[in-house]
N, C-alpha and C positions, 0 to 999 in steps of 0.2 A: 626760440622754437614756437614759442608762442605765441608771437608776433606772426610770421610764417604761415601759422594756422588760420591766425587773425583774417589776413590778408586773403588766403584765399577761399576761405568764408564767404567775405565781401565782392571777390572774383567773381563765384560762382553765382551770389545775389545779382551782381550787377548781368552776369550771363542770361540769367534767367530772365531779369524784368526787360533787359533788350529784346530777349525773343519774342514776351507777351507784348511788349508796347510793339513790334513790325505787324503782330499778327491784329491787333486789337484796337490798335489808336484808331486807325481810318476807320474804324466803326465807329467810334467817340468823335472824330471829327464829321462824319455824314448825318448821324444824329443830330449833334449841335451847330450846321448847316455851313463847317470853317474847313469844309473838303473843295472847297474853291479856291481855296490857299494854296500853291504848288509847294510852298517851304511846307508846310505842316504837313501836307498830303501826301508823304512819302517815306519809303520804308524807312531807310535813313536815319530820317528826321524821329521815326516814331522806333526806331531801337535806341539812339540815343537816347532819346526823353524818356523811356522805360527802365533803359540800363541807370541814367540819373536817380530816378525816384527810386527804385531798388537798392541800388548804394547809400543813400538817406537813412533807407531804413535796415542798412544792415551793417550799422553804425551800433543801433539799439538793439539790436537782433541779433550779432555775432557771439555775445555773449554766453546767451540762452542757447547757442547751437552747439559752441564749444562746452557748453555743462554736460548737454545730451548725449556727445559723443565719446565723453569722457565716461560717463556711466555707462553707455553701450561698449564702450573697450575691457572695463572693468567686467561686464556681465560674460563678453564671449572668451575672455580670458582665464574664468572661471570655467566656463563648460567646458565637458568631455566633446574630445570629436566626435563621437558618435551622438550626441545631442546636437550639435551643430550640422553633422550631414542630414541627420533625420528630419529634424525642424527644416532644415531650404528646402529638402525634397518633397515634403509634406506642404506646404506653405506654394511650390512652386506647380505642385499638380493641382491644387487648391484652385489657382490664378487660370491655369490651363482650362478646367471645368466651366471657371467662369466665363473665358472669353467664349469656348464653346456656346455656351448657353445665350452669350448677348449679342450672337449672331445674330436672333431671330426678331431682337428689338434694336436694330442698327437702323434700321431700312423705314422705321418710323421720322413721320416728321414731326413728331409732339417730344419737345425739348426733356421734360421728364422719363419719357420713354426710352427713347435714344440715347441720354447720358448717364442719368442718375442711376438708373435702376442698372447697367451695367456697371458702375463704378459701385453699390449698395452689393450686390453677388461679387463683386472683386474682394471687397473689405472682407464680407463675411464667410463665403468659400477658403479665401487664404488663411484667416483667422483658423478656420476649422480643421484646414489642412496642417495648420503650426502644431496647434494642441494633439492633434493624433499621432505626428510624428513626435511628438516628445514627450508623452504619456504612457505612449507602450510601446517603450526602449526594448525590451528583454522580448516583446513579441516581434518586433523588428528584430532581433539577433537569431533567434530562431528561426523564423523566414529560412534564413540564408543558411544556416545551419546542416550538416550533411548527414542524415539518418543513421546511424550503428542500423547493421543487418548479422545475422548469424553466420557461421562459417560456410553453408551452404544455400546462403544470397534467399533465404524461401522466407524466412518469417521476421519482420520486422519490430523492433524494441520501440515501445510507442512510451510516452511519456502520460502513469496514471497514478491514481491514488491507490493505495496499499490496503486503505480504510476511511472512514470515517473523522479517527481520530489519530490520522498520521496526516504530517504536514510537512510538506518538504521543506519550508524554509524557516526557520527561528532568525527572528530581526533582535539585534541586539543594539540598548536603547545605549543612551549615555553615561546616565546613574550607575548601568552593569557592568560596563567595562572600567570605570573609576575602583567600583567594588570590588574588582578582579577574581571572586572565586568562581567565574565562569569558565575560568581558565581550568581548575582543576576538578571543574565539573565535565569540563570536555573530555579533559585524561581520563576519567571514569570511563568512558565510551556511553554513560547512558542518554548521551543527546546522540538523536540522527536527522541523516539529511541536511542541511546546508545554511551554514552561518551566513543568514546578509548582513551587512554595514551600509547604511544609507550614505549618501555624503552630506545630506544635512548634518546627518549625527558626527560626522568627519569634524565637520565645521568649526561647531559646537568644542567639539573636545577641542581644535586647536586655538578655538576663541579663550577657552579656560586655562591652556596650555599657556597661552601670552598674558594674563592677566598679570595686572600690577602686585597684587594680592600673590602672597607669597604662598599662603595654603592654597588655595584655590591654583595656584601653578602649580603644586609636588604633584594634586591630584587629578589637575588635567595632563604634565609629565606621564603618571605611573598608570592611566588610562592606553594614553597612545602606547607606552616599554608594555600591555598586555597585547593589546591589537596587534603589535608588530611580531610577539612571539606566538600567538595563533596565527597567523600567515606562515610565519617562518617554520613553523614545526610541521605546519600540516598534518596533525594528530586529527582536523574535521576540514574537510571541502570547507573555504569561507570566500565570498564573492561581498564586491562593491556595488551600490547599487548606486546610478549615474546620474536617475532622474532626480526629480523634485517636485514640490506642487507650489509654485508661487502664488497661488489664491491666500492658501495657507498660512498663518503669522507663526502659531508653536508649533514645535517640534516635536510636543506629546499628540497632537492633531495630525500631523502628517505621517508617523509610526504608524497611527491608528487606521490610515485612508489606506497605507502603504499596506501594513497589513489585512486588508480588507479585497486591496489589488489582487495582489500577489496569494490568498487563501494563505496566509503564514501565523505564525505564532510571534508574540514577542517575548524575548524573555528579560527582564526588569526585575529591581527590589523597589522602584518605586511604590509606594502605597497609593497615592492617588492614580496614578497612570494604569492600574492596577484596576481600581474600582470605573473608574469612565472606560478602559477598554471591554470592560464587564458587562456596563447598561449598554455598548453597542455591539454587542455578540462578536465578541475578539475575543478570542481563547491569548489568556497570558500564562508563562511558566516565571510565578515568583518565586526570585532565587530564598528568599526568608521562607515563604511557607513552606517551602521543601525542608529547607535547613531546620524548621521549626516538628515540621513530620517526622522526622530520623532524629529527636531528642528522643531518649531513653524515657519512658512512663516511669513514673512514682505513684504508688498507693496510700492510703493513708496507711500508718500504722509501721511504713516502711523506714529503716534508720541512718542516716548518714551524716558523713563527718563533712563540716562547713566550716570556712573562714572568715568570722563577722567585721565587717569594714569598717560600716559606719550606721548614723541612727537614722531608723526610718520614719514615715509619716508620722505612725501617730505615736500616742506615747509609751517610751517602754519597748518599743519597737527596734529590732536591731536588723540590717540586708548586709546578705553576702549574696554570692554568687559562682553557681558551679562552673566545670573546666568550659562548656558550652554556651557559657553566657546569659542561662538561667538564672532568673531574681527569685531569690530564695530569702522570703521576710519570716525573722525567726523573734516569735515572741519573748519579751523581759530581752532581747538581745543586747539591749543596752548597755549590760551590763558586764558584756563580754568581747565589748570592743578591741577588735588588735588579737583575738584570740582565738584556736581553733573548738570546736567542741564539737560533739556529738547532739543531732536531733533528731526528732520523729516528724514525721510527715501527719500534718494534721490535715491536710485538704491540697487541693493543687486548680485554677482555672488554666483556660485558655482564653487569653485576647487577640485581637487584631496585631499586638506590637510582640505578641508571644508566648509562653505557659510562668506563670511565677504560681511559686510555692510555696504555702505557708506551713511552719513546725515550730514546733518549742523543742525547749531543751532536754534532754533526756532525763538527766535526774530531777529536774520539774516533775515531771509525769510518775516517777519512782516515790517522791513524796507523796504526789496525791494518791495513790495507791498502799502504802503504807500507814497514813493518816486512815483510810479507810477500814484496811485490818485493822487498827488500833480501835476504832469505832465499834467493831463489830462484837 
């Protein structure tokens, strides 16, 4: 089959360089003054000799054509039809505009005028007409779209914001569908409006999905078994989103442009994707800082039963951890490793990775209070 290809590579080389040496040679021959020649001086003679040098060079050249074509089969075999209708028709009105346009510099006889500058508006028009059709897929779908009217045909449902701080569409990254509790954050009902999936992030997930790497497959796996039971339950409207930005390398870059498009939220546990959608005014909903919002406060002075693990930083230090995943550093804990006890809450922060709390142990606190009345 390859061979096959090979061959008519070389076919169409040699097609082409015949056409240019019939149309071309007799000028290379009247120039270099060998149009006196009847053998050389004719069509013939000068598609032959063009179709020759062309097959020479498409000896060396077949190669590079067959690489090209290969990645172009790969690219459109990857696109949705509606990327590919959108992009030829964008691209083909593009071409339209321009021959338009180089009507008016046809009719010159200054070589730049008459060719270049119509083939410079061909490149660039078309160019501009690909990128429109394949940037704004979803405004293309709507076009065509047939308007909901009310039962008596008088007042039409227009598509608007609610507010401010409503967004129709929450893009859901990578990191959050691996994490999966977006899934029963959806059951909640407190998301509205409409779950996108980019397909870059498709991609992504089934790149991690094939990995050699055994963890990295369960949890590109147990990513897609989420994605496919939000479709399948349809508990929230969730749509695919077809385009892409190939300028683009990452895919925390293209969330961020996507969401930018589209007026959307993303919603992630990423930390970083987090703070960079932040300095470029992208509203994100992190699944942690919610999760971190709806832990239970503790006051100082407040008493609870904890089960110490293991030892912490410094020394004398002992961590456990409540039902929520709170680090709870309980001092002298060390000494009650494996064991549960009761503490008092001596202080409590909040960081970026979450709230951890610091308490000693309750009858700690009953000695030094007792040492006191005995003091007194």
């Amino acid at each position: 089959m390859k061979n096959i290809k090979k061959r008519i590579v070389q076919a169409v080389f040699a097609l082409a360089g015949g056409t240019l040496g019939m149309s071309y040679l007799p000028v290379v021959w009247s120039l270099s003054n060998l149009d006196k020649f009847i053998l050389l001086n004719n069509r013939v003679t000068g598609f032959v000799i063009g179709a020759i040098i062309f097959w020479v060079l498409s000896i060396f050249l077949a190669g590079y054509v067959l690489s090209l074509m290969r990645q172009a089969e790969k690219m459109l075999t990857k696109s949705s039809p509606i990327y590919l209708i959108t992009s030829g028709v964008g691209t083909v009105i593009g071409l339209v505009i321009a021959i338009l346009i180089s009507t008016l510099f046809y009719r010159s006889d200054v070589f730049f005028i008459n060719t270049m500058i119509p083939l410079i508006l061909m490149l660039i028009l078309g160019y501009l007409g690909f990128r429109i059709g394949t940037t704004r897929l979803n405004e293309w779908k709507k076009l065509f779209q047939v308007r909901k009217r009310d039962l008596n045909n008088q007042d039409q449902v227009l598509e608007r914001r609610a507010g401010e701080n409503y967004h129709h569409y929450k893009i859901l990254d990578t990191n959050i569908l691996i994490d999966g509790r977006v899934y029963d954050l959806v059951k909640t009902g407190l998301l509205e409006g409409t779950l996108l999936v980019p397909n870059f992030v498709l991609y992504e997930l089934q790149y991690i999905a094939d990995s050699a790497d055994s963890i990295k497959r369960v949890r590109g796996r147990r990513g897609l078994d989420f994605l496919n039971k939000l479709q399948n339950e349809k508990i929230m409207p969730i749509e695919m989103y077809d385009g892409d930005y190939e300028e683009i390398e990452e895919v925390d870059s293209k969330l961020i442009q996507l969401a930018k498009d589209k007026d959307a939220v993303i919603v992630t546990n990423d930390y970083n994707l987090n703070k960079v959608s932040q300095f470029q005014n992208v509203q994100v909903l992190n699944i942690n800082e919610l999760a971190n919002a709806l832990k239970p406060r503790v006051i100082p002075g407040e008493t609870m039963k904890v089960h110490v693990v293991k030892n912490g930083t410094e020394r004398q230090q002992g961590v456990a951890y409540l039902d929520d995943g709170t680090m709870v550093v309980v001092e002298d804990g060390k000494f009650y490793i494996s064991e549960t006890i009761d503490v008092v809450v001596t202080s409590a922060i909040q960081t970026d990775a979450g709230r951890m709390i610091f308490a000693k142990p309750v009858h700690s606190t009953k000695e030094i209070t007792h040492s006191k009345d005995k003091t007194e």
